[in-house]
Structures are given as C-alpha cells and as structure tokens.
N, C-alpha and C positions, 0 to 999 in steps of 0.2 A: 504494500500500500504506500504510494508516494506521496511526499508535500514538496510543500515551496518554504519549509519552515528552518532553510539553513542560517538566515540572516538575522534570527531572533537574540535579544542581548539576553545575558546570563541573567534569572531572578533574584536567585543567594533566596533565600528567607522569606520573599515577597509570598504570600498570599493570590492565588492567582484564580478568577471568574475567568470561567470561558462561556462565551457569546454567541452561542451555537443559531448559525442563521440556518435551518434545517426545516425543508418541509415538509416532510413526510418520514416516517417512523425510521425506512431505510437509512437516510440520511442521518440519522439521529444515532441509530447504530455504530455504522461506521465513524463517526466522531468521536463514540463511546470508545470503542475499541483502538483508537487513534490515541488515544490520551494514556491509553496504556499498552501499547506500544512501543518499541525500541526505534521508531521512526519519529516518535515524539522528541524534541528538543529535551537536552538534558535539563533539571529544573522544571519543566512543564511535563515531565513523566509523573502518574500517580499509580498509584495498586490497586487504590481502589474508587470510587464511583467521585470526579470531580464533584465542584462548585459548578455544575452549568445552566446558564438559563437564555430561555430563546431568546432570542434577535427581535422583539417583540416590544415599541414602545408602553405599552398599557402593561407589561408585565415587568418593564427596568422602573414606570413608576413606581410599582409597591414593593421592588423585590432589591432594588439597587438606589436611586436617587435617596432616601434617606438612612442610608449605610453609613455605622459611626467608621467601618475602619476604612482603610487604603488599599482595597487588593486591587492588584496589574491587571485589567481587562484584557482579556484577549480572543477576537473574532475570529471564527473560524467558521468554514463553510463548505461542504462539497462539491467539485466544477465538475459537469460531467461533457465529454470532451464528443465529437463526431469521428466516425472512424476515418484513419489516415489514409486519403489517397493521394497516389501522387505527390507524396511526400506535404502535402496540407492538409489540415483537418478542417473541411468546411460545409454545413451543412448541403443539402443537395434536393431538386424537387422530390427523390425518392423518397427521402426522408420524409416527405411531407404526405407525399401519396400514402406511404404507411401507417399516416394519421399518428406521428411523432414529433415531438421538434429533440433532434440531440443532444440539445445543451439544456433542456430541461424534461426530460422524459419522465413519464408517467409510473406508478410504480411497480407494472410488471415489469417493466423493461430494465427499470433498475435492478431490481431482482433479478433477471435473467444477465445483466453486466456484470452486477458482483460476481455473481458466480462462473461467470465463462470468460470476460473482457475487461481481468480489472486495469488496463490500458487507457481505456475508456473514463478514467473519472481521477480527479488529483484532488486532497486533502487541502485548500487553502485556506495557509492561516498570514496573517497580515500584522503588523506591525500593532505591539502591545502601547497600551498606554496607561497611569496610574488614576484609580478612580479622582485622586484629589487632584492633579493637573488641569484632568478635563473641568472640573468645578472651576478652577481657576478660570481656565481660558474661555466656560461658559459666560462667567460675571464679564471679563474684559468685551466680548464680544455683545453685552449685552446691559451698557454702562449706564447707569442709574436705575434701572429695572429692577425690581424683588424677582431672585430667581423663584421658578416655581417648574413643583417635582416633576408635572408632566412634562412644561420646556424643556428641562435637563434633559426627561426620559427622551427625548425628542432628537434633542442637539445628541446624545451621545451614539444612539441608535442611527442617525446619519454618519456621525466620522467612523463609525464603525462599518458603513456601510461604504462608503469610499475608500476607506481602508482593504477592505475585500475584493472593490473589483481592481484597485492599484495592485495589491499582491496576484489576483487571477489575471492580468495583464501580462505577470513575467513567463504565465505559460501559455496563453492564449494570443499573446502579441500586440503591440500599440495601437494595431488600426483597430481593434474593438473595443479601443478607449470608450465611454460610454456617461454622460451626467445619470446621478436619480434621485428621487426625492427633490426634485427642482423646483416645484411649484409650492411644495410647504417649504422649502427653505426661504421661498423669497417672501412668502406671505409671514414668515414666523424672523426676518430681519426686522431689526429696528428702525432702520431708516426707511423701509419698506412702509413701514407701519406710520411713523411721523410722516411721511410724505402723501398718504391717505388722508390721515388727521387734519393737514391741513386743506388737499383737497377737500374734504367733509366740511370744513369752517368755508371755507371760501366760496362755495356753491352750494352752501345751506341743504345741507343731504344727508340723510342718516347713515348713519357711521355703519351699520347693516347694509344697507343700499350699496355703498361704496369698498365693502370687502365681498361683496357679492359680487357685482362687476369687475372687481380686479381679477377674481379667482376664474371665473367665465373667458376675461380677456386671457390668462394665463394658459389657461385651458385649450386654448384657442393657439396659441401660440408656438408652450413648450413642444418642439421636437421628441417624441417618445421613442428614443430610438430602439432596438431588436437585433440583438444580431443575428438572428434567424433571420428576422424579413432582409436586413444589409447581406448576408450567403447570397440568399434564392435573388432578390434584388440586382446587385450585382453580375450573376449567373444571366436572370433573362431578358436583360440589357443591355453588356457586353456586345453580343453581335449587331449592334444597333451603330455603333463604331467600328469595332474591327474586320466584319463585313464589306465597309465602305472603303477604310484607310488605314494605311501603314502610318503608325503611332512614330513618331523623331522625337525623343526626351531628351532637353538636357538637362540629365538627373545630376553634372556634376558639382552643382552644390548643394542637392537633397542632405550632404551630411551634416554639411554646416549648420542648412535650417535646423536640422533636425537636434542638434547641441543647443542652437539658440532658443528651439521651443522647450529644453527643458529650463525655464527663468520667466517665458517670457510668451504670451499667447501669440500666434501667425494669424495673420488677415489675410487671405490669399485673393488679391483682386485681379481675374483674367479680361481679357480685351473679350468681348460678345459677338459672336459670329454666327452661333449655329445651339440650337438645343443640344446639341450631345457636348457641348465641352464641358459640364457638369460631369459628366459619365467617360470623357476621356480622362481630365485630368483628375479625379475620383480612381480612374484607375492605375493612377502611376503614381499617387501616393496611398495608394492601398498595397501595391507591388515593392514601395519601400517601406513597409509596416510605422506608417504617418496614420496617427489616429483619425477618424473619419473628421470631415469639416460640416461646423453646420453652415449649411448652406441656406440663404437668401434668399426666398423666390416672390414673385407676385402670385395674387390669388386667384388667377387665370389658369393655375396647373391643379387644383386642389378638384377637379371631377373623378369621379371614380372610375377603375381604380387605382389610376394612378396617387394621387391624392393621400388619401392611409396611408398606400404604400411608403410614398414618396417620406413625409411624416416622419416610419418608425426607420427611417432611412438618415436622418439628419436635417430634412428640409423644413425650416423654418417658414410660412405662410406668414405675408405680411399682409395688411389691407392697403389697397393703392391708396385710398385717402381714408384719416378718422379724423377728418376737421375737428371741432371743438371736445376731443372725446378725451378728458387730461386724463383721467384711467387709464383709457388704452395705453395712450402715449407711455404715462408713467411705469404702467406691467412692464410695456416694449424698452424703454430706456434701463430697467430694472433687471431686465433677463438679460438685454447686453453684459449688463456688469456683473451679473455674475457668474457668467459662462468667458468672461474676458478675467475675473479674478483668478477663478479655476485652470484656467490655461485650455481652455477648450478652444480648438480653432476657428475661426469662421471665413465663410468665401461669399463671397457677391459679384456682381458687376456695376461696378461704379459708373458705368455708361447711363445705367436704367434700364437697358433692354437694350436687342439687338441691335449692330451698327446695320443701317439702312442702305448706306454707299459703299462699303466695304474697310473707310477707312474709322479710324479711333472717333467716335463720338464725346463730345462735351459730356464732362462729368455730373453729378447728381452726389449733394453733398448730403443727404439725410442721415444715412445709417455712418459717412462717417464723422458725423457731429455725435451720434452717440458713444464712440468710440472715446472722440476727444472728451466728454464730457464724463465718463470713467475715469480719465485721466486725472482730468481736471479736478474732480471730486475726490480723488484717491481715493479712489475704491480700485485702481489697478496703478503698477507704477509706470510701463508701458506697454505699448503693442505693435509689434516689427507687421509693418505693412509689406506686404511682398508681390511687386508686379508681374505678370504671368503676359506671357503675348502665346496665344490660341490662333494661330493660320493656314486654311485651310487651301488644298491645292482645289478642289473644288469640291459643290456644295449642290444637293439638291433642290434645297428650301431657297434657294437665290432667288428662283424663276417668282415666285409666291411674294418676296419682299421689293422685288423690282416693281411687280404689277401692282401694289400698294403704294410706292410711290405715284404711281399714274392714276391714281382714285380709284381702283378697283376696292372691294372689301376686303381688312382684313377677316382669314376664316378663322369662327372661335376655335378655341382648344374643345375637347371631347375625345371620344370612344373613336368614332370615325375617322378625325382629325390623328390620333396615335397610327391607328389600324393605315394611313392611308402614308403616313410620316414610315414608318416600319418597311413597307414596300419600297419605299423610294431609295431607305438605307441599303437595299440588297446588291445595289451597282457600284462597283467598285471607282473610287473618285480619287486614286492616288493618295498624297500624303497628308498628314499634319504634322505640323510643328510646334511643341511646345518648350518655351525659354523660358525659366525662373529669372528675373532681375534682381540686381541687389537689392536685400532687404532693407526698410525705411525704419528709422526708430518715430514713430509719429511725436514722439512727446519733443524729440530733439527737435523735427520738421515742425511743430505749431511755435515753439520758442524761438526757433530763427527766422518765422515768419511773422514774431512780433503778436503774438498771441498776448494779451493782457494777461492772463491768467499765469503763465508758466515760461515768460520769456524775464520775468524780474524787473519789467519797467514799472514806472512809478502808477499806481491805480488812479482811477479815472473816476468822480462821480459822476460823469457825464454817460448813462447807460447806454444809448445811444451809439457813443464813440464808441464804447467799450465791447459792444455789438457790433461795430462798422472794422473793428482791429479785428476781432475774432474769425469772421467772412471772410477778409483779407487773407488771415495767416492758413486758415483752410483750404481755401483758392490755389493757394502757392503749395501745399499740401497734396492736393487733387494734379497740379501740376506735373509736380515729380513725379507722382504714379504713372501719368501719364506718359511721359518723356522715357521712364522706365520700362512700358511694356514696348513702346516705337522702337526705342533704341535694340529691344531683343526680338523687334518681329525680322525675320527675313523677308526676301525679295526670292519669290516662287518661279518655276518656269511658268506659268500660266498666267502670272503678273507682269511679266517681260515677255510673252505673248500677245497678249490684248493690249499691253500698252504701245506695242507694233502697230496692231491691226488697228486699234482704233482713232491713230492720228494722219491717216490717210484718207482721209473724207469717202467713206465706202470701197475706196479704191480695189481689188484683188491684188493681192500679193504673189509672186512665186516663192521657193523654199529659199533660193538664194536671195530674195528681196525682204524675206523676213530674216532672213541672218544677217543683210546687211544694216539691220534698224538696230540690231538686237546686239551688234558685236562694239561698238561705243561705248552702250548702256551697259555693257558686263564689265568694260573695260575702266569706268569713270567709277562703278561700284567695286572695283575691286583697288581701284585709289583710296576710296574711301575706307577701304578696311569694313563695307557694310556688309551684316550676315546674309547669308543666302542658301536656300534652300537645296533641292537637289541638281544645280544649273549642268550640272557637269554631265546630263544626260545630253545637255543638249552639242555637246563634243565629238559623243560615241556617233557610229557609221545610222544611217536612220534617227538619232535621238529625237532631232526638231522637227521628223513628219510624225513620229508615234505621239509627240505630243499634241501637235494640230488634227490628228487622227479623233484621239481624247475628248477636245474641245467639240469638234464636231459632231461626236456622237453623243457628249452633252446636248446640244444643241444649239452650243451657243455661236462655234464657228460653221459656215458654209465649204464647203468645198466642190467645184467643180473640176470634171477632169475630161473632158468632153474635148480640148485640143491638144495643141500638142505636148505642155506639160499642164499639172496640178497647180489651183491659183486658189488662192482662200481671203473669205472677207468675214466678216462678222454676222453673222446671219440676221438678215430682217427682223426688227421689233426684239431684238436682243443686247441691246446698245448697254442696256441698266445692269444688265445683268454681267458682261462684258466689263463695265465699269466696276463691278464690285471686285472682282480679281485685280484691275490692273490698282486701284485706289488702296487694297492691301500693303502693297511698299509703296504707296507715293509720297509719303513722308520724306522716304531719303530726299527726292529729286527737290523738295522745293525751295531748298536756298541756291540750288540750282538754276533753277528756273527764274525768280525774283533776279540774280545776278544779271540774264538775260538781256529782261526787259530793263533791267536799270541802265545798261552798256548800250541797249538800242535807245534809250530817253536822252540818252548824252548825245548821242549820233545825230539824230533827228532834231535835238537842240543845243546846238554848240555854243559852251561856253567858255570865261575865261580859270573856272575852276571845275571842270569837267569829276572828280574825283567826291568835291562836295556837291554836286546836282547830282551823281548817281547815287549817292547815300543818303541825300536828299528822296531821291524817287523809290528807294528800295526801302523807309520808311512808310512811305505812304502805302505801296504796296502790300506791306506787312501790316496796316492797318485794314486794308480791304480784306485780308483773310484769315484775324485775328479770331473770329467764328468757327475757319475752321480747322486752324490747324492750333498747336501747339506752340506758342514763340518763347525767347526767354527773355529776359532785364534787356535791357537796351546795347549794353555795355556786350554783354553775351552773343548776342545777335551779330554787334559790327562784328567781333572773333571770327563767329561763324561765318561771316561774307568773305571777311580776313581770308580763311582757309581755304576757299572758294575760289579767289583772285588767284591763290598762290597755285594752285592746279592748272591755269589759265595761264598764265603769266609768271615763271617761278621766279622771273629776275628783279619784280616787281616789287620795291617795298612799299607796304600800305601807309598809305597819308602821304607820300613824296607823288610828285606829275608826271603822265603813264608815258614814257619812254620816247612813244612816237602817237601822231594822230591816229585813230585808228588800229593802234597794237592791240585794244581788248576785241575788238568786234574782230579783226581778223583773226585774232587765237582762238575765239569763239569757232568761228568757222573752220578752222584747220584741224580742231576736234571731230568733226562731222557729229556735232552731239549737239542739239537744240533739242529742250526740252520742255520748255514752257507750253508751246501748243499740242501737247501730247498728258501734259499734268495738270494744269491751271485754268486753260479753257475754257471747260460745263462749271466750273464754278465761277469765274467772271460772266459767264452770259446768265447765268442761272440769274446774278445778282442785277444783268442787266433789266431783265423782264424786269423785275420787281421793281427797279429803278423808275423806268418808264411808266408802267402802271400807276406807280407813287405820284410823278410827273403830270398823269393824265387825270388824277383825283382831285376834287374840292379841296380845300387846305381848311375848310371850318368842319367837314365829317370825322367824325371817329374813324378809325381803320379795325373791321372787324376780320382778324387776321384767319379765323377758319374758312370764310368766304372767301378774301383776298387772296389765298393758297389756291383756293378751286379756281379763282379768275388766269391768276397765273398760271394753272396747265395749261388751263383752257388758250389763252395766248397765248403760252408757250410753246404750244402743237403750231398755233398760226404760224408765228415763225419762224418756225423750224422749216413747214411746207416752204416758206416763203424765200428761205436759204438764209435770213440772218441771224440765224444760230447754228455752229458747226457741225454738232452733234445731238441724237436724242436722249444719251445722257444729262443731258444739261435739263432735260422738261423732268422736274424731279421737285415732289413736295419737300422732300428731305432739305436739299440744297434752297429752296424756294425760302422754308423755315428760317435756314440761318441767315442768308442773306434777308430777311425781312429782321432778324435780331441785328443783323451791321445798320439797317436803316434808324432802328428804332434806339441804339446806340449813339446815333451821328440826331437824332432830336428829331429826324424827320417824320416821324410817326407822329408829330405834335401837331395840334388844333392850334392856327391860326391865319395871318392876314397873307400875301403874295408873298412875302419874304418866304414861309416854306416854299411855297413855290417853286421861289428862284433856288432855294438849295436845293430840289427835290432835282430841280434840269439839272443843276451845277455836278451832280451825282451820277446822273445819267450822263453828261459828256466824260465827266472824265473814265467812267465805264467804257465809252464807246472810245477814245483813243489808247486807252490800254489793249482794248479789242485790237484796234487796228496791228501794233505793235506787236501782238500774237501772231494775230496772221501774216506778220513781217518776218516774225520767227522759223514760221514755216514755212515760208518761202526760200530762206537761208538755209534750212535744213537740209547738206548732201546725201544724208543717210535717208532721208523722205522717197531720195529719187530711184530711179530704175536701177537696179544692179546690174555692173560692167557685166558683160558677155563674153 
C-alpha cells in the first residue's frame, strides 16, 4: 500500500488527529490499516485504533474547534488513480460507458481494486499542521471578529482540504491543479463580507437580499472544475485541432514560467483568431503538466452541452454587460482575487473576441482592471502577464467572419453551430504557431506607467485625476501585451502569399511572378531578424505551387490553367478573407511602409530641410493609424524609422542631410520592395469612405455610428464598383469602426457650425493625397511587375 507521506517532519511527542476525508467504509478501512502500517511515517505509526475523525465541518465543530490541547492535525485521504495507458493515467469515455468515473469509483469497484489493482489507488497524506497554529492564523485572517466554533470548523476543514489535493498533485500531476470550496471561502472572507455591508447600506437592501445575490452570482460564476469531465473533455476535442493542424510550440520557456508560477499567479493572454486556441494552447500546457487555466469566456458558449461541460473544465462565464448590478460586479472582482491569491492561472483575450481583419485588435481593459485592483488592494503581490501570439496558416471560420464584416449575420453559437464548426475542423489547414512572450510583472508595468496607487507618486484628492492616471498607466499596460504577442507572431507562407496576390489589383500571377513579389519580402524580413513560420517550404522543388494549391482548394485562391502555364489570382468575393492571412504579419511591414510614403512627401515636396518634413509626414501618418496598429513614445518611434533608414541607406547618419537628392527614393527603388500599397491601403480608403460620408453630413446631427457603418458599406460597395477604392478589403465594418474612432478622436464626430465642416473636407483631402502617394508606390514597385523571362 503506497503514500506520498515521505516529506512529513518528525512529531517527537506531539499528539496526532488524523482527518480522515473518507467516503465510504472502504476508504475508511484502508486509512485504518495505513496508520498501522510500516508505510506509515515513523511517529504517525500506532498499534492501535488512532485519534480519527472525518473530514466533516459539523463534526470538527463539536469534536475539535473547542479542544483544550495541541495535537498535529493531519489529513489524509485515499486517491484512487485510472488505469495506466500508454504510460498516462487518464480517464477514458470507456470509463464512463461502464457507468464509472476512476478517480472516484463506487464501492464495488473499490472493493474489487483493493483486492486485484492495488496500483490503482495511493494513500494521500498532506502536510500536518498544529491545532493551535491554525487558531492563530484563523484570528489573523479574521481581524476583529469573535472567532466562532463552526468558522474555525470551516477554515480548518478547507486548508485541510487544499492541503490534500496539493499532496494528491505530487502523484497525479500539476495540470489537475484544481480550486474547492471556493464559493464558501469567498462568502465566509471578511472583506467579502464588509464589502456586502456596505453594499447593503448604500442601496438600502437587506443584508439577506444581498448574500442571496452574491451566493446566486457566485454560483453563476465559480468554474467547478472535474477532472473526469477535463480527461473525456480534453479526449473529445482534441481532434477538433489536431485534425486541422500541425501544433509549432515554442515551449522553450515553458520552464521558466513554470518556476515563476511557483510565487506568482500567470495570466496567459493569446492574440484571438479562431475558437480552438482555447483547446490548442490548453493542450500544450497540459503536455507540460501547467495546471489547467481558468479560462474567460462570454456567455454566448454556455448552451448545452457545451456549456457544463465547458464549466467543470475551467471556463469561467462572464455576462457581457451587468450595468448597475455592484453584487455581481463585487462576486466577479472577489473571485478574481482569490483564484489570483491562490496562484491559480487565468487566460483570456484581451482583444474581447475575435480579431475581425486578421491583425491584433484594440484591447478591452475590464478583467484587466480586476487584476490591477488585486494588486492594488493587496490581496495579491503580483501577476506575470504573459503574451501568447496564436497564428494560424489557415482557418475555416474566416469565410463566416469576412461575411460579417459585409453585414451578413453573425450565426449564434448552439448545437448546430458546434455540429457544423466540427465538420469544417476535418480538413487539414497546415500549421499553427504558438510563441510564449516574455512575461510582464503587471504590478512593475502599472508603476512605471504612473499608476497613483503603486508607482509612489504623491496622492491626489482630485478622484478624477487619480482615475484619469490609473486608465493611462493600464493603457500602456495593455500596450506591452500587445507589442508582446506582435513581436512573437510570425510571418506565414500564406501571409506572404496573399500579400502577393493581393497588391496587384486582381491581376493573375505566374509561379515565377509570385516569387518575384515574394523574394524582397523574405529578404527585408530576414534583415529584420523577424520570426517566421515555415517559409523554407517555399525553397524546396514545388514548395510555392503546393502552397497556392492549399489556398485554392481553400477557396480562397483561383487558379487557372487552361494556357500555356498556371496563373493564380484571388478568387472573387474572397478579398476579406485573403486579407485576414496577409494582415497576420502586417505588423512587421508598417514602419516600413510609413518610411515610404514619408520619402515620397519629400519628393513631391521639396524642401530646404527634406529630413524634418519627412519626420514631419511620418508623424502624421502614424496618427492616421494610431487605431490600428500599435505605436510606441515618440522618442521610440523616431528609433524605429532610425532602423528603417539604416537598411535603406546604411551610410546615412540620422538627423545629418541625405547624401545626394534623391538617394532615399532611389534606394527605395533599388530594393525592388515597396510596400505600402500592399499593407496600408484598405485601411486609408477604409478611412476615406468614412471621411467623405463625414464631409457629406449636416455638422448640427448627431452621428449614429450603427447606421453610419451600414451607410459606409453600402458606399463602400459604390466605390469600389466605381474603381476609387483598390481593393474589396477595404469595404469592411471592422476597418469602417476604427477609422470612425480616428474621426471621432480628431472632434469630428462633434455637433456644430461649418467649421466641422471645413475639418470634416480638411480630413478627406488629406486622405485622398496620401491615397495618391500609394498609388505612386505602386507604380515604383519593380517587384509588382512581370517576371524577366
């Protein structure tokens, strides 16, 4: 009969209760028989029938909580284990067919384990403690309060119950890490409690009323998780990814985090692409025994049965709005903290939902203002934020989120919705990539971002300000994650595919006409030292037809082959879709790009300090698409162009007068790499629409921005037909969205006399000569043109 009881310190003398958590007679046995055993720790061995009593709060109140002496508690429980296959012990749907679950079987089966598989079940005992400690550390944790017997019986019968599954952890493994008793620990905290209290005073509610609705919100909330349902879980959703794609991890700092999670809770925040990155990256820290994350979802997954399932799996249900409900809120801010105390993980997507265009969406700071205010509160000392980049070489659900940009409906979630999602999974879509970023210490990132609370500057009665600094230093928080997962996505062959194909205004390409776009762009990425996916396919003999192949049988590329060689364009009414691949890595290119058009604004207007007008225009630029990309300090920015120049120009020192007239725009050229009208584009026309429409409005209406999105497709389609738009990427509610946040940014969204107006046109031209200068771009583009023969 085996334990885990080699780590126990010696008693001498001590008095020792054992805390028999035992359900059933069997179990109760084998404890008996354990205690007097030579597997029993020396000192915890008896002859004859312990001091035990169950694991039972209503039974430690009358039988322990007013105990005059000191004996050493010590829990112990039987784990009963699944049989090992394949060198894992996990349960299996057989298991479940045979109306069993393994790890808590019924008590014939125990019966027939002891006697045939005692393999099958480990003696776990956990870490003693002395009855008078724990009183101690009851009263601390519970400061001005009359202790009372059953609390004690309460608080004890928890650490003793944490204690258990941390000992059943060293044989069952971290990823079945597990909270319990989590919703009477947060209802039975003090702060818990005064925080009700005052809710109850402040909105005149009886103090019933408002532990009713907490425990309901609780209820509602806490993750019950199973590691039965997490086995089977796991099991019949697996192929739901590995089906589609070949998993790229790079797991090589899983160790590190994994050190730094013992101190210190992980936040694991992935870029949002696809429903299965829950389930991908679920499974590559369950493959390095990373205890499960609770996961973040909206309340759009919770139908059955996914839903439960999902639940006793780790998935956290949040409600998308509980306006004035301070209960909820307070449950919800309450169960952060204390699954962030406990060092329990948590994942989300800080995005809020799916990226729409395929690149990083604007953050959603809610859950992590909960975080910071854990922090803030000390109720945790920190929490290592850790960016995750999720990219996928291709994607089913594309087609589905393109056509939602275009006003189609989104379809709800359900039964049919899975069942129909499941299908889709069975075709094979090449790879994914997942990169760990360096971990954030948040509490460091909100103090260097000047957080009032935690940065040590002088306090503020001005609540206001002190609210206006805290959003700030969040902001620049949500930043760096951001910058974190960009900097570890790579650049895909099928992002250097479409960004081929779809800067040739429909054009067909041949295979040599796509390697001639394509062979610049590897070459200026491989200056960069930027990551990249599996490019090296496109080397080998055939690599870059099997992957147009790919594409095509997606649907997303067309290919005919009807002369005399193979010519490929982007297939009709697939543009959005097209764009979500190529917008994956567009990140790298766009200080790229902004360089450009700054080098052609000098050109086109020459002056006597050419160096400050292009730094001048690559300003303003970087305000125009401050919406959508990611920028840094100002100071960081010039660097960045810095670097940029010096790839261009390496003779060139920054801030001295460039060499000769003309030496950037010719080096530009002599790269055969233009890349602006290939990156930047659908999002200046996107912005133009909106410009004009703006333009063509009353300046004394309100702007009612759901309808004004629908006007803009709707124009947006016109002139697209009409050719003053490049691409039909660019006709996108998404894009439409934020370029209406740059307007309403710049005041233009404001009620008043002609002067909007005049800004509203002032917005519109300079739209439309950056336009121009694009399209100058590509005109200069040698690599646009036909490949030598």
């Amino acid at each position: 009969m085996k334990s885990d009881g080699r780590h126990l310190p010696d008693i001498g003398e001590s008095e020792v209760v054992i805390l028999a958590a035992a359900r059933t007679q069997i179990e109760r046995d084998l404890l008996d028989r354990w205690c007097r055993s030579k597997d029993a720790p020396a000192g915890y061995r008896t002859s004859g029938r312990p001091d035990v009593l169950d694991l039972d709060s209503r039974i430690l109140t009358t039988r322990l909580a007013d105990r005059d002496s000191n004996p050493l508690l010590l829990p112990v429980r039987v784990a009963w284990l699944p049989a090992e296959r394949d060198g894992a012990r996990r349960a299996r749907f057989s298991d479940v067919l045979a109306l069993t679950n393994p790890r808590n079987p019924n008590t014939l089966i125990q019966k027939w384990l002891v006697g045939r598989s005692s393999d099958r079940y480990r003696i776990v005992v956990a870490a003693p403690a002395h009855l008078d400690d724990l009183r101690e550390q009851f009263a601390e944790s519970e400061p001005g309060r009359v202790p009372e017997a059953a609390s004690f019986a309460r608080y004890v019968t928890r650490r003793a119950v944490v204690a258990l599954e941390r000992a059943e952890r060293a044989v069952i493994g971290d990823r079945y890490k597990v909270p319990r008793l989590v919703a009477e620990q947060i209802m039975d905290s003090s702060s818990f409690r005064q925080r009700l209290d005052t809710i109850a005073t402040e909105e005149h509610l009886p103090r019933d009323e408002v532990d009713a609705r907490a425990r309901s919100a609780l209820g509602e909330l806490v993750a019950v998780q199973s590691r039965l349902v997490t086995d089977l879980f796991t099991q019949a959703m697996r192929p739901l990814h590995t089906s589609a794609w070949t998993v790229h991890a790079d797991d090589s700092g899983l160790e590190s985090l994994r050190e730094l999670n013992r101190t210190h809770p992980l936040v694991f925040l992935p870029s949002h692409r696809s429903y299965a990155d829950a389930l991908v990256l679920g499974d590559i820290l369950a493959g390095h025994d990373f205890p499960g994350n609770h996961l973040m979802g909206g309340a759009n997954l919770t139908f059955w049965p996914l839903g439960p399932i999902a639940r006793r799996t780790g998935t956290v249900f949040i409600r998308r709005s509980f306006g004035d409900d301070t209960v909820y809120k307070a449950a919800l801010q309450e169960y952060f903290a204390f699954l962030l105390s406990k060092r329990f993980n948590l994942e989300w997507y800080f995005e809020g939902g799916r990226t729409r265009t395929g690149k990083l969406r604007r953050p959603r700071y809610g859950l992590l203002n909960y975080v910071a205010n854990a922090i803030r509160g000390g109720r945790v000392d920190d929490a290592m934020l850790v960016p995750v980049s999720i990219t996928y070489e291709g994607l089913a659900e594309v087609a589905a989120v393109a056509a939602e940009q275009t006003g189609a409906p989104k379809r709800p979630e359900g039964l049919r919705w899975l069942a129909s999602y499941a299908r889709s999974q069975q075709r094979t879509a090449g790879n994914v990539y997942v990169r760990f970023g360096t971990p954030l210490s948040m509490r460091a990132q909100l103090a260097a971002g000047g957080d009032p609370d935690l940065s040590g500057s002088p306090d503020t009665d001005d609540s206001a300000a002190g609210e206006s600094l805290r959003r700030r230093a969040m902001q620049k928080v949500a930043f760096e994650v951001a910058v974190g997962i960009n900097r570890n996505t790579p650049v895909t062959v099928n992002s250097l595919v479409t960004l081929a194909l779809l800067g040739v205004r429909d054009r067909a390409l041949t295979l040599d006409e796509v390697r001639a776009v394509i062979a610049p762009v590897r070459a200026y990425l491989d200056a960069r030292d930027a990551p990249q996916g599996e490019v090296g396919l496109l080397d080998r003999e055939g690599g870059l037809a099997r992957v147009l192949a790919a594409l095509t049988d997606a649907g997303v590329v067309t290919t005919y082959t009807g002369g005399d060689e193979a010519v490929y364009s982007i297939q009709p009414g697939q543009h959005l879709v097209a764009a979500f691949y190529r917008n994956s890595g567009i990140h790298w290119f766009v200080n790229r790009s902004i360089i450009e058009l700054a080098i052609l604004f000098v050109h086109e207007h020459p002056s006597d300090n050419p160096v400050r007008a292009a730094w001048y225009e690559a300003k303003n630029l970087r305000d125009l698409l401050k919406f959508e990309f990611f920028f840094p300090d100002r100071d960081t920015f010039e660097s960045e162009l810095q670097k940029e120049v010096e790839l261009l120009v390496p003779e060139w020192e920054w801030g001295t007068p460039l060499p000769t007239e003309g030496r950037a725009l010719n080096a530009l050229i002599e790269t055969g790499l233009f890349m602006s009208h290939r990156t930047l584009r659908s999002f200046f026309d996107a912005q133009l629409v909106v410009a004009e429409r703006l333009a063509r409005r009353d300046p004394t209406l309100e702007v009612d921005s759901a309808a004004f999105l629908d006007e803009c497709v709707a124009v947006g389609r016109q002139m697209l037909l009409q050719g003053r738009l490049y691409g039909s990427e660019s006709v996108s509610s998404e894009l439409f969205a934020t370029a209406l946040e740059l307007a309403r940014n710049r005041g233009l969204l404001d009620r008043g006399d002609h002067t909007v107006t005049e800004r509203r046109h002032a917005f519109a031209s300079q739209l439309l000569a950056v336009g121009d200068r694009v399209a100058l771009a590509e005109s200069l583009d040698v690599s646009n043109r036909k490949a030598d023969r």
